[in-house]
C-alpha positions as CSV (number, residue, x, y, z in Angstrom):
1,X,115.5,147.6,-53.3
2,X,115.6,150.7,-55.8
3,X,112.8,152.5,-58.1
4,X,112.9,154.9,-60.6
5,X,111.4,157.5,-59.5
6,X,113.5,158.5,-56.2
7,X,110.5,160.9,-55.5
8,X,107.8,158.2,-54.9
9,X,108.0,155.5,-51.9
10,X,108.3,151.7,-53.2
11,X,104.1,152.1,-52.7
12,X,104.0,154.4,-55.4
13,X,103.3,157.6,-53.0
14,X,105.0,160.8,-53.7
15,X,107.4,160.7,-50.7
16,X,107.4,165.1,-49.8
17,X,108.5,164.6,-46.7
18,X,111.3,166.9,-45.5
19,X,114.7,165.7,-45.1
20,X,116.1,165.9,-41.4
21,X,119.5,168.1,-43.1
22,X,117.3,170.5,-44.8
23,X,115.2,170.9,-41.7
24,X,118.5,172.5,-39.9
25,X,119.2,174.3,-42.9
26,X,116.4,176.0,-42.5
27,X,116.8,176.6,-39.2
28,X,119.9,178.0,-39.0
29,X,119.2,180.1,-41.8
30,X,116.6,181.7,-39.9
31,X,119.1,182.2,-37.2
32,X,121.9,183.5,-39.1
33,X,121.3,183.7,-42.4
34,X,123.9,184.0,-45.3
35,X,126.7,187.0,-45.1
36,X,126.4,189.1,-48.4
37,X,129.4,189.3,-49.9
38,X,131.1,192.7,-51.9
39,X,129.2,192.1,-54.8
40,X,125.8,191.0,-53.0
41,X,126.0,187.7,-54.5
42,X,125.8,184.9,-51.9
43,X,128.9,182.3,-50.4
44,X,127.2,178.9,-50.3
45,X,130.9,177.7,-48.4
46,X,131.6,180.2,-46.2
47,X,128.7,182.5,-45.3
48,X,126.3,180.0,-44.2
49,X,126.7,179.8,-40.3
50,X,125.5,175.5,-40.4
51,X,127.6,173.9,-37.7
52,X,126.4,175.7,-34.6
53,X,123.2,175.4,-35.7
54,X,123.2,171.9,-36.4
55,X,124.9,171.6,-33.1
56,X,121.9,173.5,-31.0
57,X,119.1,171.2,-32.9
58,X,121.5,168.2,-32.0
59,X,121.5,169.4,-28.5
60,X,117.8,169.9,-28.5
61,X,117.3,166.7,-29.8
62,X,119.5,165.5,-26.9
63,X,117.6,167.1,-24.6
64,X,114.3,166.3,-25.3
65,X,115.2,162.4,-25.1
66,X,116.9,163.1,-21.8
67,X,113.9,164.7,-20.6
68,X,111.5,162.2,-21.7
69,X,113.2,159.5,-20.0
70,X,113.0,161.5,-16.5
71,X,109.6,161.7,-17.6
72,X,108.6,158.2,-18.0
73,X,109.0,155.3,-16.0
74,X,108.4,151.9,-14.6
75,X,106.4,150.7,-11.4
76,X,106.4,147.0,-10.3
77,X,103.5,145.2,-9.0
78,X,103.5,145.9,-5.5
79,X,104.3,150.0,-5.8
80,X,101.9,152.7,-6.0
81,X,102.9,156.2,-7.1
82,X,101.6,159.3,-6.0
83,X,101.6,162.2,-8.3
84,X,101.7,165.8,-7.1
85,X,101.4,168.4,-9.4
86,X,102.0,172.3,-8.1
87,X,101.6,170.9,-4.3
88,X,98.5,170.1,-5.7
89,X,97.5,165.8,-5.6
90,X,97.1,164.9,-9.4
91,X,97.1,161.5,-9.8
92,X,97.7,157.6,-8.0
93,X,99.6,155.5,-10.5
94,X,100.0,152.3,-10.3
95,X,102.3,149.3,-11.7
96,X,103.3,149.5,-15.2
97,X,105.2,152.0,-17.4
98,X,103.7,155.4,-16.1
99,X,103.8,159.5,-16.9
100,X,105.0,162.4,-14.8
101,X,106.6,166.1,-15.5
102,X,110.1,166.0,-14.2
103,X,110.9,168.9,-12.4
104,X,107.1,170.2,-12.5
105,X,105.8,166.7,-10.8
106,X,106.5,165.3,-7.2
107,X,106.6,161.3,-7.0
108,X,105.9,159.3,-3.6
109,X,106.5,155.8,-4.7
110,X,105.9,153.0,-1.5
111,X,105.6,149.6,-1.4
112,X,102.2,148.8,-0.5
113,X,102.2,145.1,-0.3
114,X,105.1,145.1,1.8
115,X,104.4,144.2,5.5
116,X,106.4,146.6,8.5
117,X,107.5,145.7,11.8
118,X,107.8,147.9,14.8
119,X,108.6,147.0,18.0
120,X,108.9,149.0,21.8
121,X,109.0,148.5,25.2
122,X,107.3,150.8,27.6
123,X,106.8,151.3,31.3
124,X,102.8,150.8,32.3
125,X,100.9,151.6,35.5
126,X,98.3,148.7,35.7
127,X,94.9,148.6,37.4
128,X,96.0,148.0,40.9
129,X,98.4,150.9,41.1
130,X,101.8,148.6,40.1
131,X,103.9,149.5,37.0
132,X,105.5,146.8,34.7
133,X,107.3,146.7,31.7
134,X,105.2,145.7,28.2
135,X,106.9,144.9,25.0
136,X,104.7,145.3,22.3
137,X,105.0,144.6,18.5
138,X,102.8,146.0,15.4
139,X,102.5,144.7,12.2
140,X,101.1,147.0,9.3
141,X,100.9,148.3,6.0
142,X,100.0,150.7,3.4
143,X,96.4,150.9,2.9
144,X,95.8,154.0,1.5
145,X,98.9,155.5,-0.5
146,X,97.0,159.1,-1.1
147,X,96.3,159.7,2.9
148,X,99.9,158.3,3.8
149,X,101.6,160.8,1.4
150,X,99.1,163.5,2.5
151,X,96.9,163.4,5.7
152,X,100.0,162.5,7.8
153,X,103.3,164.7,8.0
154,X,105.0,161.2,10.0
155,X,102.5,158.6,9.5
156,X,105.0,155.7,11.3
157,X,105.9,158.4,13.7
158,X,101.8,159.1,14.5
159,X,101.7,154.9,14.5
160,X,104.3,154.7,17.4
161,X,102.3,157.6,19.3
162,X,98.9,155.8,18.9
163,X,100.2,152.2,19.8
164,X,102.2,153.6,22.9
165,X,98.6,155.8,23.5
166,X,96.5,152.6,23.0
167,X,98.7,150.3,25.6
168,X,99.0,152.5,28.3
169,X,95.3,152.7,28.0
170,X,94.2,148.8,27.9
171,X,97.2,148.3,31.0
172,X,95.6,150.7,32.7
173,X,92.6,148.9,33.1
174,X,93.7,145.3,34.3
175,X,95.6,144.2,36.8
176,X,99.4,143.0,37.6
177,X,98.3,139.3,37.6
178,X,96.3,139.6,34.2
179,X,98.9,141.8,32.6
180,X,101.6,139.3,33.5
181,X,99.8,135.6,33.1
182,X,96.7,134.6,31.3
183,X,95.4,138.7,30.3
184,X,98.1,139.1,27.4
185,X,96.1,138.0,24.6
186,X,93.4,139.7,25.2
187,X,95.4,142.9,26.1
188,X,96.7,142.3,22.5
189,X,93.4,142.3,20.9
190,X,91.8,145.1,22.4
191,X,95.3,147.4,22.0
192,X,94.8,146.5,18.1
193,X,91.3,147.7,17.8
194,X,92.0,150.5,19.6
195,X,95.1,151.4,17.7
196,X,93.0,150.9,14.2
197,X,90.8,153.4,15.7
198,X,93.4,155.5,16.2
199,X,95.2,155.4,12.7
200,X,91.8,156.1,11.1
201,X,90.7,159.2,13.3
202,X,94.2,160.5,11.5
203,X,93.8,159.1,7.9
204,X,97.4,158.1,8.2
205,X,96.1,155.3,5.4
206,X,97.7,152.8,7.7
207,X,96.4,149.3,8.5
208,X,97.5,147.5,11.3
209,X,97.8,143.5,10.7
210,X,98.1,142.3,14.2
211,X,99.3,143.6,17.3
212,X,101.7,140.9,20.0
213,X,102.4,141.6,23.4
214,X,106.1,140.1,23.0
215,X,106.9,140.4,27.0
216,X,105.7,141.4,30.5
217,X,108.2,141.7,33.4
218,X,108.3,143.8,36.2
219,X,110.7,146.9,36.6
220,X,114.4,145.4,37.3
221,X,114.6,147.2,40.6
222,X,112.2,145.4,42.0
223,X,112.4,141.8,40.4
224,X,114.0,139.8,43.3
225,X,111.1,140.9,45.3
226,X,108.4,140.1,42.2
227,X,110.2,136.7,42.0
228,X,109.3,135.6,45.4
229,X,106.1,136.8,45.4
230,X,105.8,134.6,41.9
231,X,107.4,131.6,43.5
232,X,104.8,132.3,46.8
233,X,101.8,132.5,44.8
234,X,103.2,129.2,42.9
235,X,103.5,127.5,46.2
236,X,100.1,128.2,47.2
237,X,98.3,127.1,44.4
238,X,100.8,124.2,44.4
239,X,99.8,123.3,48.1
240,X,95.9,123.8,47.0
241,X,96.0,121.6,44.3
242,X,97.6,118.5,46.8
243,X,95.0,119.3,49.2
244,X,92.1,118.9,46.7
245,X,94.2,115.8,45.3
246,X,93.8,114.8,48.7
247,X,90.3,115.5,50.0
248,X,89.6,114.2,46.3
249,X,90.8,110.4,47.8
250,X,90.0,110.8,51.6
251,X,86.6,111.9,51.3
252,X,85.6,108.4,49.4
253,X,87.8,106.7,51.3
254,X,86.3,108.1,55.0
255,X,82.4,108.1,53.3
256,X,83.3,103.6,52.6
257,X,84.3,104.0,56.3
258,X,80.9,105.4,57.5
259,X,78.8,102.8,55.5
260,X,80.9,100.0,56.8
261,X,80.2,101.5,60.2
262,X,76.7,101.8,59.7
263,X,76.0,98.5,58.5
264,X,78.1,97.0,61.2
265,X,75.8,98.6,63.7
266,X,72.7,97.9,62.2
267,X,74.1,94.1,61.9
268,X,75.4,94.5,65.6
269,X,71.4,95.9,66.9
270,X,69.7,92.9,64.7
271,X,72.0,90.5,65.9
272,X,71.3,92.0,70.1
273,X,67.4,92.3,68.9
274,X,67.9,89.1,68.2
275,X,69.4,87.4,71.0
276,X,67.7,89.4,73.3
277,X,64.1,88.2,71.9
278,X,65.5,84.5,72.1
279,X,66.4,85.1,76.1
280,X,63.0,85.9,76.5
281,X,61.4,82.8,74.8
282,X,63.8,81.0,76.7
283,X,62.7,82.6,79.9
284,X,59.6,82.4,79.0
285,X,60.2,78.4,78.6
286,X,61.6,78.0,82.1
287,X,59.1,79.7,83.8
288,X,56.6,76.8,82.3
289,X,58.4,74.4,83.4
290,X,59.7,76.4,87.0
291,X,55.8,76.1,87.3
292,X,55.4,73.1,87.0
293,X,58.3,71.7,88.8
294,X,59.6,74.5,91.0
295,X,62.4,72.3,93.0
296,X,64.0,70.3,89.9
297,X,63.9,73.6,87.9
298,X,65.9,75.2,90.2
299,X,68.5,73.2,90.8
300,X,68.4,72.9,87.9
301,X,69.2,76.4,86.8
302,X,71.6,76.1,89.6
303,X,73.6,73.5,87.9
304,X,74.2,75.0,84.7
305,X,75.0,78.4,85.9
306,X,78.2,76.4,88.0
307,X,78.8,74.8,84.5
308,X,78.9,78.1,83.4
309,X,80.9,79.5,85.8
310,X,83.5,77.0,86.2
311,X,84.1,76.3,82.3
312,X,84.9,80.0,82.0
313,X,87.4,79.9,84.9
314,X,91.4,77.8,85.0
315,X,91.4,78.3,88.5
316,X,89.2,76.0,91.1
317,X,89.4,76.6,94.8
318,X,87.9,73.3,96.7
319,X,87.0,73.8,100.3
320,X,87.6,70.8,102.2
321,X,84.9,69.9,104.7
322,X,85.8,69.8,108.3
323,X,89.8,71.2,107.7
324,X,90.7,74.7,107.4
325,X,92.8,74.6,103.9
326,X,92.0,75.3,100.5
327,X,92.3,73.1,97.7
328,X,93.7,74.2,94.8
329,X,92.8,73.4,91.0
330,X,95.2,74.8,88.4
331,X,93.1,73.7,85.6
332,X,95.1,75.5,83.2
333,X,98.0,74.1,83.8
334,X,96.5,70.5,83.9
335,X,95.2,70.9,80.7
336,X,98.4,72.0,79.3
337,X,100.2,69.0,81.2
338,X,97.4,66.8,79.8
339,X,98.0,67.8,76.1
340,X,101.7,68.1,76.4
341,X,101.9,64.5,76.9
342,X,99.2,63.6,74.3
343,X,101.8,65.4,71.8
344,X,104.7,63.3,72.9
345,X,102.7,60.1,73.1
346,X,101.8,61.0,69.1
């Protein structure tokens, strides 16, 4: 688009502002100026020193936009900057286009979102005087970016001290068995409180996640020998639990035994109270009538105690009056005769 006047801006402003060329002009004729020639009258050509001039401002120019560059950048969203300006701390920065002093500026950028890892394995005297082997792993971040930077010349180096310090500490005070078996979680817990305490006594600006213990063993030289005392200890609560399985079904089994018992004796004395009060009616009885026939009653008795007798014995020996054999009876054996022949005649 043109105008007439080349003097005003398409606005209608007087447009005075200097032009970039006569800018270095000037420059460089404050640097070298014009060479007077023999008659004192000025060389526009070949007296005017332009190019090396133009070259430094160019340079210049160069420079600055170099130097801004080193001067400005870029953080993401999980990095914080730390500024240090003269050894001195200036500024935190975080993410976003951000503003230093190259060369004049020191810049700590960490990731502070980023979660670390760190893993070891240590040798630990427990409770009852016996050493075993603990692998242990942190996780942490970057809490505090200032006190990381600062506080702390090696804050993960201060962080493997502190969890090695806090383990051999919580070890210490339990046992082989806990250490090995059923203690580990709690020996994790109270390793990562104490280790938090630890990282805050030294503003290492550290925080510490959570805190596994990966693996207990016992030293390899004596592992054959931990084994069997493993495998021992396994077998004995092993044998314990079959013997409570067992007094768990004998003991009912043996307490039904006794009640049975017991009821079969009380049965066994009301059943003797019992017969024992019916002799005595019956005695009772016979001595009525023994009263009141004394001969009858006793031959009578005397009768049905042979009935008694003799249908409770297979064998009969007769004494024959006025010989001196026996007669013999084999009852049994006429009885068997007897139904023998019953069968066959069936």
């Amino acid at each position: 688009m043109n105008w007439e006047n080349k003097d005003n801006d398409p606005w209608g402003n007087k447009n005075d502002a200097p032009d970039f060329d006569e800018l270095i002009k000037k420059f460089s004729s404050i640097l070298g100026g014009k060479k007077s020639s023999a008659n004192g009258s000025g060389d526009s050509g070949s007296n005017f020193s332009f190019p090396p001039a133009k070259m430094l401002m160019y340079a210049l120019f160069a420079f600055s936009i170099l130097y801004a560059s080193q001067c400005i950048y870029q953080l993401d969203a999980s990095e914080r900057a730390v500024i240090l300006r003269f050894g001195k701390f200036y500024e935190e920065q975080e993410e976003g286009l951000n503003f230093r002093l190259a060369g004049i500026d020191e810049r700590y950028i960490e990731n502070v979102s980023l979660t670390r890892r760190y893993t070891q394995t240590n040798s630990m005297l427990t409770k009852d005087e016996n050493i075993v082997d603990v692998t242990v792993s942190a996780q942490y971040r970057i809490a505090n970016l200032k006190d990381f930077v600062l506080n702390v010349k090696d804050p993960e180096g201060s962080l493997r001290n502190a969890i090695e310090s806090a383990l051999r500490h919580v070890v210490g005070d339990n046992t082989l068995d806990q250490t090995l078996t059923v203690g580990r979680e709690n020996i994790a817990q109270e390793v990562q409180s104490r280790l938090q305490s630890y990282l805050d006594i030294y503003q290492t600006g550290l925080i510490v996640q959570q805190v596994n213990i990966e693996k207990t063993d016992p030293p390899a030289a004596v592992k054959n020998a931990f084994d069997d005392v493993v495998a021992a200890r396994e077998d004995k609560e092993r044998l314990q639990n079959e013997a409570e399985r067992y007094a768990l079904s004998i003991v009912p089994e043996a307490r039904g035994q006794a009640q049975a018992r017991i009821k079969e004796a009380e049965a066994y004395k009301e059943a003797v109270v019992a017969e024992a009060e019916g002799e005595v009616e019956r005695f009772n009885q016979l001595l009525t009538e023994y009263l009141k026939a004394p001969e009858v009653t006793r031959d009578r008795l005397y009768l049905d105690a042979l009935q008694s007798v003799l249908s409770n014995s297979t064998k009969v020996m007769v004494d024959v009056e006025g010989g001196n054999n026996l007669l013999y009876l084999p009852l049994d054996k006429i009885m068997e005769e007897n139904k023998k022949k019953g069968d066959d005649d069936e």
